[in-house]
C-alpha positions in Angstrom: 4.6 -27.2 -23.9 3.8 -23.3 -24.8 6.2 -21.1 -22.3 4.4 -17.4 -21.0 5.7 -15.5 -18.9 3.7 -14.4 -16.0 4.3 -11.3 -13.1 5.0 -13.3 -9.5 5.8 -10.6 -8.1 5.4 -6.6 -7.3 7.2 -3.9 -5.5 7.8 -0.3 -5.2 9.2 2.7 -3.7 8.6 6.5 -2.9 11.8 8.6 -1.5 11.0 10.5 1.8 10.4 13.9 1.0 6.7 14.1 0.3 6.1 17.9 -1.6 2.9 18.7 -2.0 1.3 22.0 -3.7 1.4 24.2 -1.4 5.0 23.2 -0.6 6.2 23.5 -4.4 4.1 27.2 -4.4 5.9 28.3 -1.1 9.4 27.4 -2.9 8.4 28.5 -6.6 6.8 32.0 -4.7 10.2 33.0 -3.5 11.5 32.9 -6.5 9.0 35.2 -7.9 6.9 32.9 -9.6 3.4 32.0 -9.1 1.5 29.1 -8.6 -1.0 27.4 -6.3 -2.7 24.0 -5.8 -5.4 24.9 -7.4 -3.8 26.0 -10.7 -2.0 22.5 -10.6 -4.8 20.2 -9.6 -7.3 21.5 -12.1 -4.8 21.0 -14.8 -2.9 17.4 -13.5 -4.8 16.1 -11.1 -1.8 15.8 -9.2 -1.4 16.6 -5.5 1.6 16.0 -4.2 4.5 14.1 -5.3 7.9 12.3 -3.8 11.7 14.0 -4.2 14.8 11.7 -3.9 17.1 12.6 -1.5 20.7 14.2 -3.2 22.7 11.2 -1.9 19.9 8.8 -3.7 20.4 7.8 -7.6 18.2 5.8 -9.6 19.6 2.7 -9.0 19.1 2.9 -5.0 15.3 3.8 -6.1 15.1 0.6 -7.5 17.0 -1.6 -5.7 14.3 -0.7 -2.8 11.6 -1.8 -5.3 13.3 -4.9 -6.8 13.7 -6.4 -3.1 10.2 -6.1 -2.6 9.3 -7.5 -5.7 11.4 -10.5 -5.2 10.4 -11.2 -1.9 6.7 -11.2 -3.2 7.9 -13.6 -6.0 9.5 -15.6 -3.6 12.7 -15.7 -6.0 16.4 -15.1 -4.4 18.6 -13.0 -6.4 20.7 -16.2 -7.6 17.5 -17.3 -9.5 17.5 -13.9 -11.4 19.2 -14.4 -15.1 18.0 -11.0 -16.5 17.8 -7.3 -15.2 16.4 -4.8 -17.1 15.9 -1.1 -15.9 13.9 1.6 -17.9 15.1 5.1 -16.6 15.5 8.9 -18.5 17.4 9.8 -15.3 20.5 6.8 -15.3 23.2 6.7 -12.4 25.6 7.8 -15.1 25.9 10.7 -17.5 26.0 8.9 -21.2 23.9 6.0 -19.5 27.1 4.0 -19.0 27.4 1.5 -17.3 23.9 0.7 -17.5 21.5 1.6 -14.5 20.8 -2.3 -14.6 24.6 -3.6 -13.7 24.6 -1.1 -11.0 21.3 -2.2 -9.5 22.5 -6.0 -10.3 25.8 -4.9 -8.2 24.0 -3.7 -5.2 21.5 -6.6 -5.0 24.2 -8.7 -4.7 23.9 -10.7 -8.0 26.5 -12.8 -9.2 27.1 -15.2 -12.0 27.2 -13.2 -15.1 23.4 -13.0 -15.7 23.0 -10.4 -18.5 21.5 -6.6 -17.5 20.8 -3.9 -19.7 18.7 -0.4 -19.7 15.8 0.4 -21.6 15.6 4.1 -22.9 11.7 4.9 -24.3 11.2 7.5 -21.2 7.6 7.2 -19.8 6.9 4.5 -22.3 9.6 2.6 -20.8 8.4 -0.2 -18.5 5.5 -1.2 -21.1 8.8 -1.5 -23.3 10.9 -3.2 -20.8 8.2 -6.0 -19.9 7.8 -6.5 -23.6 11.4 -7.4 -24.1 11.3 -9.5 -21.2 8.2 -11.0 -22.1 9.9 -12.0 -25.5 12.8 -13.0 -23.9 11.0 -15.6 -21.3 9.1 -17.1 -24.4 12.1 -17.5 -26.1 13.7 -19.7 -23.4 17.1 -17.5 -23.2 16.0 -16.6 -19.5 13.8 -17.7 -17.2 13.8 -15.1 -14.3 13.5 -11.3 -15.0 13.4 -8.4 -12.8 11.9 -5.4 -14.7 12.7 -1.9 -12.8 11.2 1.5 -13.8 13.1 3.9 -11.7 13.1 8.2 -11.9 14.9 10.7 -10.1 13.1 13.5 -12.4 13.7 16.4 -10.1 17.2 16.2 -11.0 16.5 17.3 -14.6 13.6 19.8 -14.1 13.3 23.6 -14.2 12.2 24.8 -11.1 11.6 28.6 -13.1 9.1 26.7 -15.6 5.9 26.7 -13.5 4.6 24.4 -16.5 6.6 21.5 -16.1 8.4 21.5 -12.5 5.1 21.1 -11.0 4.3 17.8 -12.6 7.0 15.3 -11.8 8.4 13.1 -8.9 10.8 10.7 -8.2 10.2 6.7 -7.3 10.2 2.8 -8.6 8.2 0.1 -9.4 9.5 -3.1 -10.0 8.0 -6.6 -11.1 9.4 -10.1 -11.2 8.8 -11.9 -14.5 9.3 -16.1 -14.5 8.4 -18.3 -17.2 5.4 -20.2 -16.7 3.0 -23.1 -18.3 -0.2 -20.4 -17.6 -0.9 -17.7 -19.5 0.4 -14.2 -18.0 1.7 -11.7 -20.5 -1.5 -11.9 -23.1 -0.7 -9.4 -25.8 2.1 -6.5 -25.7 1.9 -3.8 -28.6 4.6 -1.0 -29.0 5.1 1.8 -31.3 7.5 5.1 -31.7 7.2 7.8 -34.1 10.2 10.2 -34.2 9.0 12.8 -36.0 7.6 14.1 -33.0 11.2 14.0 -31.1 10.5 18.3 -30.3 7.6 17.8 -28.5 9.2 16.3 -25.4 12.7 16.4 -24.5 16.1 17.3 -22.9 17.5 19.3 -25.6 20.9 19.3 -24.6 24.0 17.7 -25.5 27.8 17.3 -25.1 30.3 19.8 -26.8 33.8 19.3 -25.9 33.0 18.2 -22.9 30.6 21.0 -21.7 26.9 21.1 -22.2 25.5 22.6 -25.0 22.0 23.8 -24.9 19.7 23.0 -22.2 19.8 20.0 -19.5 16.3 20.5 -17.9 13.3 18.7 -19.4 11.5 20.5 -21.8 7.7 20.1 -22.9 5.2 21.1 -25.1 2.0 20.6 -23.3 -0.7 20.9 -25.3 0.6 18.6 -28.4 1.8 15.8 -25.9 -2.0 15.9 -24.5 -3.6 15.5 -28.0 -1.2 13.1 -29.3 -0.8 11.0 -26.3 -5.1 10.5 -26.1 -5.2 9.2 -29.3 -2.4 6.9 -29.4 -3.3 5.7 -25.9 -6.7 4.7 -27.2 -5.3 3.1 -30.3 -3.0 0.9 -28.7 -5.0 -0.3 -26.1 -7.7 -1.4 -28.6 -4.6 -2.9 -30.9 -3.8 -5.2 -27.7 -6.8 -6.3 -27.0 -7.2 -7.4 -30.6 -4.3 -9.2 -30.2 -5.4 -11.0 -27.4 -8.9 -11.7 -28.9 -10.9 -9.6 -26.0 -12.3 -6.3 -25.4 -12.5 -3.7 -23.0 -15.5 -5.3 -21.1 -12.4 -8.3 -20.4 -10.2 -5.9 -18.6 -10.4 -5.8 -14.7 -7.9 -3.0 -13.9 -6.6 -0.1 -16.6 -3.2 1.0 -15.1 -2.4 3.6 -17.2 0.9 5.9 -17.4 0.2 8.4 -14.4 0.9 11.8 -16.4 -1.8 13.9 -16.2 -5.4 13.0 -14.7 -7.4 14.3 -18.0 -4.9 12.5 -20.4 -6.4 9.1 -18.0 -9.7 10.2 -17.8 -10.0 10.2 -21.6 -8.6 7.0 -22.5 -10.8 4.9 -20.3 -13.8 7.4 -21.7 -12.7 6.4 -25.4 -12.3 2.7 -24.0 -15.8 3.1 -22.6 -14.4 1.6 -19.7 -15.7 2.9 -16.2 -13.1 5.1 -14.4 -14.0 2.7 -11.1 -11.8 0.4 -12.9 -8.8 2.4 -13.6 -5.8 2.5 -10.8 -4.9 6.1 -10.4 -1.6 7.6 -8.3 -1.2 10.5 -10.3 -2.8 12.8 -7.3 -0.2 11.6 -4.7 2.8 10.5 -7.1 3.1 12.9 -9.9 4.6 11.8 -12.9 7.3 9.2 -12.2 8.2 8.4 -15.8 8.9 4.9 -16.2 8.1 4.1 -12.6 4.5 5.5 -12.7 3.0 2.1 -14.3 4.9 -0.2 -11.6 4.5 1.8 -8.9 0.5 2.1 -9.5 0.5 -2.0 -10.3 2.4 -2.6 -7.0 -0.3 -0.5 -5.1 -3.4 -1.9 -6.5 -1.9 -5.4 -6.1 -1.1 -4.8 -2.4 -4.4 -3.3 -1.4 -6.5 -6.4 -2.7 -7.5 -4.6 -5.8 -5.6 -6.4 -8.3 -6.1 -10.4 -7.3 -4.5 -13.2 -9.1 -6.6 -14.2 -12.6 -7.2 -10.4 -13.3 -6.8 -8.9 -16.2 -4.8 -5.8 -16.1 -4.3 -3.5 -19.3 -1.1 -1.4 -19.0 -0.6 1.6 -21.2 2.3 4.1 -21.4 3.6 7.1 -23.7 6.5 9.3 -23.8 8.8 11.0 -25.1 10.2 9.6 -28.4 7.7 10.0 -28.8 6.8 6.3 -28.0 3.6 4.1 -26.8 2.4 0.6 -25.9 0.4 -1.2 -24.0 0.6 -4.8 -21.9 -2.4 -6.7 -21.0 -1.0 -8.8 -18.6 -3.4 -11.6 -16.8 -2.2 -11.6 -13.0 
């Protein structure tokens, strides 16, 4: 019998503070530096966005999204044999130990099942279900809970009007199982280092002390021309893959960065923006989490049903991209 692996199961969290605009241009104004909702909507489309709390971490982000998801799926956590978490923004400095045993930890899971993180920033839940996706088929696990998960306010510059107005914090989690129907239909994922500069933390550890910069740094305009074009390519590459063309796809959940990047994929795609799931306005970008998050809200509103098609897209800094078509 052919095994697939299939998403049971959805969840997803926001942190409390809700910031919207006008909040961010209150706090950035008394700092001397100007800003307005306007200014950010007509360049984002984003609206408002979510902050963690300072006692919250990553991992208590997604532990709040995985418990949904596996109540969805119907799946205690003693039937989970694999965590995997994509986060830029880990519990620990150095990434160790992994976001994923600490999130495995709190959920209460025992028995040794294996948990790792996945580093490919807002490309990072497209990677993470493709590992698990290949992983399932395989037959070394069964169960998988995927986690995108971002505390990005911790590592933004709130003098840089540019960036500090276009990030948030949540999770979005989904619970993978392998299945005798087809779920995951194609997944496609590239990187191409050469354009490391363009998006980054350029910091590192010297003796123990920081060297360089810690906050998030980003050149706008070539992430925006690079990440249409590779968004478009891969989604096409997927669908290939899978034998089926835009005109297949139900719902286009792409990475929630910016809402002209969004707008111009599903354009190139010749897909109808009616069918594309957008949180950007309300969420910012989440990273990792933005896919997840926007998958967990369509799916609990009645948008996404069960037998859709649902074409996921990410890119990020790496700089990476890839795409899932997943049918629900």
């Amino acid at each position: 019998m052919t095994v697939y692996s299939k998403i049971i199961g959805t969840g997803s969290y926001l942190p409390g503070q809700r910031v919207t605009n006008d909040d961010l241009a209150a706090q950035l104004a008394a700092k001397g530096i100007e800003t307005s909702d306007e200014w950010i909507v007509t360049r984002s489309g984003i609206s408002a966005r979510h902050y963690a709390a300072p006692e919250q971490n990553a991992s208590d982000l997604a532990v709040e999204a995985a418990r949904k998801a596996l109540e969805m799926a119907a799946k205690d956590v003693s039937e989970i044999d694999l965590v995997i978490v994509a986060s830029s923004t880990p519990d620990f400095h150095g990434s160790f130990p992994s976001t994923a045993c600490i999130v495995q930890n709190k959920l209460g899971m025992k028995g040794g099942g294996a948990a790792f993180d996945v580093q490919a920033v807002c490309s990072g839940f497209v990677y993470a279900v493709s590992v698990a996706d290949a992983f399932i088929k395989s037959g070394a696990h069964k169960n998988v809970l995927v986690i995108g998960a971002e505390v990005f306010s911790r590592i933004l510059n709130f003098e840089d009007r540019t960036t500090c107005v276009l990030f948030g914090d949540g999770a979005g989690a989904v619970v993978m199982t392998a299945s005798s129907e087809p779920g995951i239909l194609a997944t496609k994922l590239h990187a191409d280092g050469s354009h490391s500069d363009i998006l980054s933390i350029p910091g590192n550890l010297a003796g123990g002390a920081l060297a360089g910069s810690g906050y998030l740094h980003m050149d706008g305009p070539a992430v925006f021309k690079l990440a249409v074009s590779v968004l478009e390519e891969v989604a096409t590459e997927t669908l290939e893959a899978a034998k089926m063309t835009p005109s297949d796809v139900d719902w286009l959940i792409p990475h929630q960065a910016n809402i002209r990047i969004m707008k111009g994929t599903a354009r190139k795609l010749k897909m109808p923006e009616e069918k594309m799931v957008v949180t950007v306005d309300q969420h910012g970008n989440t990273s990792a989490a933005s896919i997840p998050l926007a998958l967990d809200l369509a799916v609990r509103d009645g948008r996404v049903k069960p037998g859709h098609n649902v074409l996921m897209e990410g890119v990020g800094g790496g700089f990476t991209w890839g795409a899932i078509l997943a049918r629900m």
